[in-house]
N, C-alpha and C positions, 0 to 999 in steps of 0.2 A: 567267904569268897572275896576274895581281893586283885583288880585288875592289876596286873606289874609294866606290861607293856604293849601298845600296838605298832606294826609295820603294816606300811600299806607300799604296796609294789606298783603305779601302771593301772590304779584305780580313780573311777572317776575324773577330777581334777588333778590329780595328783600324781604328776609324772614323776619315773624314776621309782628309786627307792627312799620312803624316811621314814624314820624310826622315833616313835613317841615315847616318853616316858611319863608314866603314868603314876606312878607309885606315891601314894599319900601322906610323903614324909618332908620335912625340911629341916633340915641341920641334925637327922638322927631323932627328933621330934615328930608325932604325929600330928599330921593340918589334910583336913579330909577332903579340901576343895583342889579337884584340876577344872582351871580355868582357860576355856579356849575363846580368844578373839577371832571377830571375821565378819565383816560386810558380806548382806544378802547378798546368795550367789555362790561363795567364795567358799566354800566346802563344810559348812559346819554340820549340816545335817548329813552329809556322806560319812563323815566318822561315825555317827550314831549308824547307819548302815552298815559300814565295816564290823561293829562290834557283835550286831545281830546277825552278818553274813557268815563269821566265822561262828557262832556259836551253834545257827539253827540251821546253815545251809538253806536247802531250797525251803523249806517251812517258816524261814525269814518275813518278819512283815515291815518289811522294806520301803519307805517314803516313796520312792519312785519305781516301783514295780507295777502296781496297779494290776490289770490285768495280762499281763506280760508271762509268758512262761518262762519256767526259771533259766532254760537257754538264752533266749530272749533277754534276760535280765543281765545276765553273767555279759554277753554282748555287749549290753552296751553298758555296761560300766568299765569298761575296755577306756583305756586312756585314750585319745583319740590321736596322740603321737608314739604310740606303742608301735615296735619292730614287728613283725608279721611274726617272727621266729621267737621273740620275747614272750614270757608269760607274765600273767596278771596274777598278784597274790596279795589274801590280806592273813598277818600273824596275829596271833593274841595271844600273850600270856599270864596268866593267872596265876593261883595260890589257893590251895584248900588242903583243909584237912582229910588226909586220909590214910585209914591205920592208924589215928592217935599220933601222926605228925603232917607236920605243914609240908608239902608234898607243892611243886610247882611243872604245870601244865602248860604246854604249847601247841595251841590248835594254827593247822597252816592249811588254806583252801589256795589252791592253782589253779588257773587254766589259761587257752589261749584262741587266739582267732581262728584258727583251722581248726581248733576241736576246744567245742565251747561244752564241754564237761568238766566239771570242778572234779577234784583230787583231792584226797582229806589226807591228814597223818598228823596223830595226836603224837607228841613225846613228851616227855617226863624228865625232868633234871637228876640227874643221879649225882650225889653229894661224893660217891666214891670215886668215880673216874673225871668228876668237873665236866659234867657234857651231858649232850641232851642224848636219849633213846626211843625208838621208837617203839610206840606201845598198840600190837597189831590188834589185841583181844578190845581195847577201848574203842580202838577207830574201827571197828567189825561194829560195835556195838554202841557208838559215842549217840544217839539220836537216843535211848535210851539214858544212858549214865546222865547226860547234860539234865534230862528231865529231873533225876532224882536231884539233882542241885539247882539250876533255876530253870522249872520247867516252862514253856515257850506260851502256856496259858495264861501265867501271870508275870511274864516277862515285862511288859508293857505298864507294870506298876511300880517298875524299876528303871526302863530305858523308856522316856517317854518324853513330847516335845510338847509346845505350848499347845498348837493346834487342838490337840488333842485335851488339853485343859480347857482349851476354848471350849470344844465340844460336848464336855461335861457340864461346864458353868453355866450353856444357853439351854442345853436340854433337860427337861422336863424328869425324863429317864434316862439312866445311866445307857451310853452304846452298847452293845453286843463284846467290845470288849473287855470291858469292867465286870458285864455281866456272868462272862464267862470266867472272868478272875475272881468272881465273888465263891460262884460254885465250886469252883474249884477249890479256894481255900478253906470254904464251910465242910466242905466232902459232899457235895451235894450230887454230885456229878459220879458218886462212888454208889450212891444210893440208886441214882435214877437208872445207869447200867444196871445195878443188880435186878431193878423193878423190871428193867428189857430180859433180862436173861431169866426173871424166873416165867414171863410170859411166852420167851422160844420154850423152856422146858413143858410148861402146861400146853402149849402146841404138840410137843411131841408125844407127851404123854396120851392127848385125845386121838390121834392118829392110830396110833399103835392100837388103844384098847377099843377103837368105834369098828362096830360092824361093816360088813360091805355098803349096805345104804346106807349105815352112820355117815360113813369114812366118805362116801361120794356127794351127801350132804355137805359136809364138815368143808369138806377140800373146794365147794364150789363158795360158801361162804367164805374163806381165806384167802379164796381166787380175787373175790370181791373187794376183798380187802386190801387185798395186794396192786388190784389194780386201781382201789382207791388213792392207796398209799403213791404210786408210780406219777396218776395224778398228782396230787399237792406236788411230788417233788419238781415235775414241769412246771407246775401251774409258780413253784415260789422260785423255781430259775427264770421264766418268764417275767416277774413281779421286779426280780433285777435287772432286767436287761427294761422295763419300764422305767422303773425309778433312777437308769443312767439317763437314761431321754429325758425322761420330767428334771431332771439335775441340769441335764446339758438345755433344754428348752428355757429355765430358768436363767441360765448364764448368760444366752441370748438375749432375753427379755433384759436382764441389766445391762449388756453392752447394747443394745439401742437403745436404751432410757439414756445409759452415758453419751454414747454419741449424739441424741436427740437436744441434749441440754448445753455438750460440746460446740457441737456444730450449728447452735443458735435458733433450735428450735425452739425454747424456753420464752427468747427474747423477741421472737416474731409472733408467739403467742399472746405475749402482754404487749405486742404493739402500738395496739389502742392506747394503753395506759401511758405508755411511751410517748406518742405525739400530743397525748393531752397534756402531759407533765410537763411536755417539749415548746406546749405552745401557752402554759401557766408562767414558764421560763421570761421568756418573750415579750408578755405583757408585763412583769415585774420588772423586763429591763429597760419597756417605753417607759414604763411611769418615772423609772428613776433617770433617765436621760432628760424627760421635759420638767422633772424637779430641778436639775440641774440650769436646762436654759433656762426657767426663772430667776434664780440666780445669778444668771451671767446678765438677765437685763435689768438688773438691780445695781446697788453700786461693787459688787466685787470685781469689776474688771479694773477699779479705781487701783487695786491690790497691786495691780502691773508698773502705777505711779507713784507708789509708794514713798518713795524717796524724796520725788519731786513734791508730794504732799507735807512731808517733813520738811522739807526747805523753806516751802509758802508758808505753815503754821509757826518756823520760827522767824523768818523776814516781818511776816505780820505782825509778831510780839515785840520783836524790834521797831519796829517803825510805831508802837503803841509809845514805846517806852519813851523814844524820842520826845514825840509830841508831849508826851506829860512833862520832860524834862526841859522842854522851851517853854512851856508854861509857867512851871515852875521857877527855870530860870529868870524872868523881867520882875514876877512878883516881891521874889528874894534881893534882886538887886534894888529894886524901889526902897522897899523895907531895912535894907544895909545903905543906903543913903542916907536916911532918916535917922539910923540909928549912929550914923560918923557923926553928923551932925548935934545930936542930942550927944554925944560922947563929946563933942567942942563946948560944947556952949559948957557941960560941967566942969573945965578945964583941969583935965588930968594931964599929968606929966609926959613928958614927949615921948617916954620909956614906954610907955605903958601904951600910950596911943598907936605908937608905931607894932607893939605885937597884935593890936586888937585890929588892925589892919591887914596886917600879915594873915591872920586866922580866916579872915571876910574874902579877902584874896586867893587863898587855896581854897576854899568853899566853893567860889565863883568857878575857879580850875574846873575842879572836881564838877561841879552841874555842869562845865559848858562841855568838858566830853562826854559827862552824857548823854548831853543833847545830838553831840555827833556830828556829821560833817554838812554841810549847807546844802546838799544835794537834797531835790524834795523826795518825800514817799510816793511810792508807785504803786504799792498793794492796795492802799488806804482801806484796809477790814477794820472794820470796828471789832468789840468784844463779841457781837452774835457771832459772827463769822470765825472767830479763833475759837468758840465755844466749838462750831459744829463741825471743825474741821479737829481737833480732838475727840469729840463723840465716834468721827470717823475712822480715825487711825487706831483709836483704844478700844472701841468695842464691835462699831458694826463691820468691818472689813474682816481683824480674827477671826468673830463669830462665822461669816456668810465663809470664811477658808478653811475652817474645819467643816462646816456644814460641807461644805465641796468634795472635803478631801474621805468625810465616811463615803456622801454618794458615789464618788471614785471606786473607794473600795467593795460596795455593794454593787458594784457592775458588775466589775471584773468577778467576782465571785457566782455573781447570776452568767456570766460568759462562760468561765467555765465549767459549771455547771450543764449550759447547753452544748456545749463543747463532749463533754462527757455524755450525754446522752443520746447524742449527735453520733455517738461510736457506739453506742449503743445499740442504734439503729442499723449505723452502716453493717453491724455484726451479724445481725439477723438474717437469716436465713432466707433467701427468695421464697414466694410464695408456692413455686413447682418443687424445690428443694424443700419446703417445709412439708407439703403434701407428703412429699415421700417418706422423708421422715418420721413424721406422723402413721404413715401406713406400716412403715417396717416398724414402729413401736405395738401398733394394733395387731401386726402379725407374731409378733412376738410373745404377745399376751393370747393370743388365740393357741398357738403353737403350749404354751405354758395349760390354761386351761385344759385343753384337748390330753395335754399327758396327765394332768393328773385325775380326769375322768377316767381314762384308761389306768393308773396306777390304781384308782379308789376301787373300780370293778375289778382287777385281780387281785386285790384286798377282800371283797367280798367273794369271789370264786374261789380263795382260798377258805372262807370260812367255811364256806359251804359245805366243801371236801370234808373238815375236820368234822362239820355237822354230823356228813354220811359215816365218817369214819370210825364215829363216837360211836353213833347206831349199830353199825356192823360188829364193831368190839362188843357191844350189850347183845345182838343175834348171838358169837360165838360164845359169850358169857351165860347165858339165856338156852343156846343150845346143850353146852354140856351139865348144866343146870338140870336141863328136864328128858336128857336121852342115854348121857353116860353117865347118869349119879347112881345106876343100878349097877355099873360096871365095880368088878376087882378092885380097878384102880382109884376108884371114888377117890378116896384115903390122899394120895398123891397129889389131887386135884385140888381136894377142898383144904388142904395144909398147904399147897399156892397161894390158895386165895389170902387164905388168915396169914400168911407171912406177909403178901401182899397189902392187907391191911394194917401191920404192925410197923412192915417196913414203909410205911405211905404217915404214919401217926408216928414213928420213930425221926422221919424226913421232916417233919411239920415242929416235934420240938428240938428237934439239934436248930433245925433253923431259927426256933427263936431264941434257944441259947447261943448259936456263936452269933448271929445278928446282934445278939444285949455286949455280948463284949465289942462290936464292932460299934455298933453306935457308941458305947463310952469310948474308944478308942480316937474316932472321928468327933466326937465333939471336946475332949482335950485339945485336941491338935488344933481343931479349928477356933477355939479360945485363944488358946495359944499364939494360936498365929495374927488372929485379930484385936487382941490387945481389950477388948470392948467387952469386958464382961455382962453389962448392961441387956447388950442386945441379946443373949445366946445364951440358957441354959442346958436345952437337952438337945439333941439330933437325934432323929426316930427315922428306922429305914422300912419302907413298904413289905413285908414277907414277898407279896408276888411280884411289884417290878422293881423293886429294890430304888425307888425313889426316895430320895430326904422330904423330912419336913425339918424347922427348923419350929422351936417353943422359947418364949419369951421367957424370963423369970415366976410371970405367975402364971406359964401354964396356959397361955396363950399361944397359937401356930403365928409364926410370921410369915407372910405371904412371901414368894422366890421374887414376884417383882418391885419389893423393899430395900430388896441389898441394891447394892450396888452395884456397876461393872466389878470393880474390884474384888469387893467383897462375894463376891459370886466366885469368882477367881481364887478365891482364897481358901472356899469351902469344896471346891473342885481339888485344891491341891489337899484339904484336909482328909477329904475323901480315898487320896489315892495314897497317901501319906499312912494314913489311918487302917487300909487295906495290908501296905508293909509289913507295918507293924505286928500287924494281926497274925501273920507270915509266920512269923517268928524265923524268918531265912535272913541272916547275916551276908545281904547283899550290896553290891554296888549301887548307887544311883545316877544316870544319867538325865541331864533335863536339856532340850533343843528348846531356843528362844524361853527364857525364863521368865522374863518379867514384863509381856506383850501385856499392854494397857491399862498397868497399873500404875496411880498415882503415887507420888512420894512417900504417904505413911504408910502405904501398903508394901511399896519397894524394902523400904526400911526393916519392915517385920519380918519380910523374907528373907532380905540379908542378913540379920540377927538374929533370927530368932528358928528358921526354917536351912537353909545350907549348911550351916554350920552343925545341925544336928541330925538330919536327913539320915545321915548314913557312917558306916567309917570312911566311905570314901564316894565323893559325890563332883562327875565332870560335869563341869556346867560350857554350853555354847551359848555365847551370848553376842550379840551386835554390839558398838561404842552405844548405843542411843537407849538399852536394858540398863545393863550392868557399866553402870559410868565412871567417871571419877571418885564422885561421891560414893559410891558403895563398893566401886574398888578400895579407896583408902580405909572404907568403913572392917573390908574383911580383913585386907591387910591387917586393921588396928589388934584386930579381933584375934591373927594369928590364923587364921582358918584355911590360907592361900597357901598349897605346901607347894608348885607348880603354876606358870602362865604362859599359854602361848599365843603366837597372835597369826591366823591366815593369812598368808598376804597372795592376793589373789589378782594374776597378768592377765590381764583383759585382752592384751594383744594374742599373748599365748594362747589364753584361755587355759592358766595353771594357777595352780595352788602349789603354795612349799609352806611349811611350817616353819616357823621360829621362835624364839625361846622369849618369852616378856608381853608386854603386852598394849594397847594403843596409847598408853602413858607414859610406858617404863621407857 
């Protein structure tokens, strides 16, 4: 089976007419992925709706049906700018074999706002006239035929959405509908009719041959039963309209817990802790404020003079230098007398005396501007004084300005801090407003409690029922046991029974033979998909609830709360993947939200290792934030994208149109 194309007319989001195509091929080449883009909202799960709308009609198990009747349902999937006179139609056309050829199928469902009754008409392409026909004996009978090609039991292991994987991965036991995909593919469900029907026949049979008091015995035990049976059925309709309450009681409980933590109940709670931290805040910002004015009454306010201390420290060095150079000066000139004179008395040549005069002369120069100009010193510091006014500019002034400048920033950092918790506070919730808060959390949790005491006691009033029911089955077992085993029909009765037994020990091992080929099936897959041989040898399914375990290499159980999100995810998809297989049905796959909370190397196995092999032909609906760049390019690389399209969904409008590519392309 192979999808070729969907139309969707005035459904859903989706005004107007547009025409998808579907078909798993690119450039004449099979690529088995159709890829549809679309922001939550924006219709991705209405096409997974359209495809099971057309296929199964009102027995559709439809995302947004709920408990809706199927009028109801057809309603409101009515485009909401739909012509009153206009109809709503979704097309799907197909390809299977039939007769030993590829034969293509178009299921078309109509209807409209004045008469919200769908309209079926199956036709069939005819190769000879190039057009389609209508084929009246299929559409009399399509609720049928559809079954023998993908029956609507194990449809959902084919057209299925995250949710729903989610739902497999957290629970314990497979849901109701896997479970009934299971029976289904084992023939379990073929068995347990036949066990119903040979127990109407042994009914009938003891009627017929019981005496008049047999027969008024017999009939008031049956009665018993009947009306035991009448019980459970209320008692487990009942059990559902609990377990909406205990569901919807629960939702409340989380939207007060939400709101209670939104609206600052959380933060008026830890208030205490709040103005302690607030008033910890506080005290680390006095201490650093009066480390600070010690500081400032030290010499770092000298920092401000800065300048003016460099000036003094070099005025001061100068007017040193001075003094030593008028010192110097009288001593050298005494000593350059002395020495012209000792230079005469040895009477050297005039040549000679006059440079050694010259040389004594610019010497004198030279010291008397050192000495500088006649004006006296006005600093007059000695060398302690220049010492301690460099100790000041070089070390201790730096020093006390970075010391300033962390305390500076260790304020400001304790300010906003109190700043920040200061909002903290203002955020909290008043104490009349926290009360309430508080109360609707308490009632919320009482309301929760209350339902599930009530779900837990029609849990046990059903068991009860099966208790009595089990009894009564042993009375009417018990009675033709010991009142009709003298009758004719003995014979009849007790070859019930022994089929009864064979077909009940026949049930017991097909189940654990097709169960050995489903666990090998499902732990391939789930190897496969997890790349981690390490972790995962065998997968073993429960006979009775059909729960996994999972066995390490030596033979060891790996507990369920070991894996991972992911990997929980992974064994859900291998599960339903594994299920397929088992099928042996050559069908489509469809996945809504694929890759909801899994991490990179789990993404990665699913794009390479999982879509690409899934199916011959597998639509995947994904948001930009699943299926992204990265494992777009990765299937692109792969070849596996034979089609993409991308929702683009009018918020104004509130429509969806399809177009061809996708949030990349």
């Amino acid at each position: 089976m192979q999808f070729l194309e969907l139309v969707l007319k005035n459904f859903g989001p989706y005004a107007g007419t547009q025409t998808i195509n579907l078909r798993p091929e690119k450039d004449g080449n099979p690529s088995p992925v159709i890829l549809f883009g679309g922001m939550n909202g924006g219709g991705k799960t209405t096409l997974l709706d359209a495809i099971r709308l057309a296929l199964y009609g009102g027995r559709a198990q439809c995302s947004t049906r709920g408990n809706l009747s199927y009028s109801d349902f057809l309603n409101q999937s009515i485009n909401r700018h739909t012509p009153a006179l206009e109809d709503t139609r979704v097309e799907l056309i197909f390809e299977q074999v039939q007769d030993d050829k590829l034969t293509q199928f178009k299921i078309v469902r109509y209807w409209k706002k004045l008469d919200i009754k769908d309209s079926l008409s199956i036709l069939i392409y005819s190769e000879v006239v190039n057009d389609w026909w209508s084929d009246k004996a299929i559409t009399n009978t399509w609720d049928e035929y559809i079954e023998t090609l993908l029956p609507v039991g194990i449809s959902n292991l084919f057209l299925f959405d995250g949710e729903q994987v989610k739902e497999l991965a957290e629970l314990e036991t497979p849901p109701e509908f896997v479970v009934g995909a299971i029976k289904s593919l084992l023939g379990l469900e073929l068995a347990e009719r036949l066990a119903v029907d040979l127990e109407i026949l042994a009914s009938r049979k003891r009627k017929e041959i019981a005496g008049k008091t047999d027969l008024a015995a017999l009939e008031k035990i049956e009665q018993t039963f009947q009306e035991i049976t009448d019980k459970k059925e209320l008692a487990i309709e009942k059990r559902g309209s609990l377990k909406n309450e205990f569901d919807k009681a629960e939702t409340n409980q989380k939207q007060a817990s939400e709101k209670f933590i939104y609206q600052g109940g959380k933060i008026a709670a830890d208030r205490s802790q709040l103005d302690r931290q607030l008033n910890d805040y506080r005290n680390q910002a006095e201490k650093t404020r009066h480390a600070m004015m010690e500081l400032a009454s030290n010499t770092l306010p000298l920092a401000l003079i800065s300048p003016l201390l460099i000036a003094a420290k070099t005025q001061a060095e100068t007017e040193a230098s001075q003094q030593q150079a008028k010192i110097a000066q009288s001593v050298i000139k005494q000593r350059s007398d002395r020495l012209l004179n000792y230079i005469a008395e040895i009477s050297l040549n005039t040549q000679q005396l006059d440079k050694i005069q010259d040389f004594i002369r610019q010497e004198d120069q030279e010291l008397e501007q050192q000495a500088g100009t006649d004006a006296p010193p006005w600093m007059n510091a000695n060398n302690n004084n220049i010492q301690q006014l460099e100790n000041l500019l070089g070390y201790q002034i730096p020093a006390q300005q970075n010391q300033a400048t962390e305390q500076i920033a260790e304020v400001k950092n304790i300010e906003s801090e109190i700043d920040f918790t200061d909002r903290q506070l203002a955020a909290a919730a008043s104490p009349e407003a926290y009360e309430k808060l508080e109360l609707e959390v308490r009632n919320a949790q009482k309301a929760v409690a209350i339902a599930a005491a009530a779900l837990e006691s029609a849990d046990r009033h059903i068991a009860e029922l099966d208790k009595e029911s089990a009894q009564t089955q042993k009375e009417l077992e018990s009675y033709s046991s010991e009142y009709i085993t003298i009758r004719n029909s003995q014979h009849v009765i007790s070859s019930i029974a022994k089929a009864q037994a064979t077909l009940k020990l026949f049930k017991e091992k097909l189940t654990l033979k097709k169960l050995n080929k489903l666990e090998i099936e499902i732990t391939d897959c789930f190897r496969y998909l997890l790349h981690k041989t390490d972790l995962v040898h065998r997968v073993a399914i429960d006979t009775d609830t059909f729960s996994l375990s999972i066995y390490d290499p030596e033979g060891k159980p790996v507990p369920k709360h070991r894996l991972s999100a992911g990997e929980k995810q992974l064994l859900a998809i291998a599960f339903l993947w594994g299920l397929a297989r088992v099928s042996g049905r050559q069908l489509p796959v469809a996945i809504d939200t694929p890759l909801g909370r899994l991490d990179s190397s789990h993404r990665n196995n699913l794009v390479e290792r999982y879509f690409p092999s899934a199916s011959h032909q597998v639509i995947l609906l994904s948001t930009d934030t699943e299926i992204r760049k990265v494992e777009y390019d990765k299937l692109q690389e792969l070849e596996a994208i034979a089609r993409s399209y991308l929702l683009k969904y009018d918020s104004a409008k509130r429509q969806t149109t399809v177009e061809p590519g996708y949030f990349w392309d």
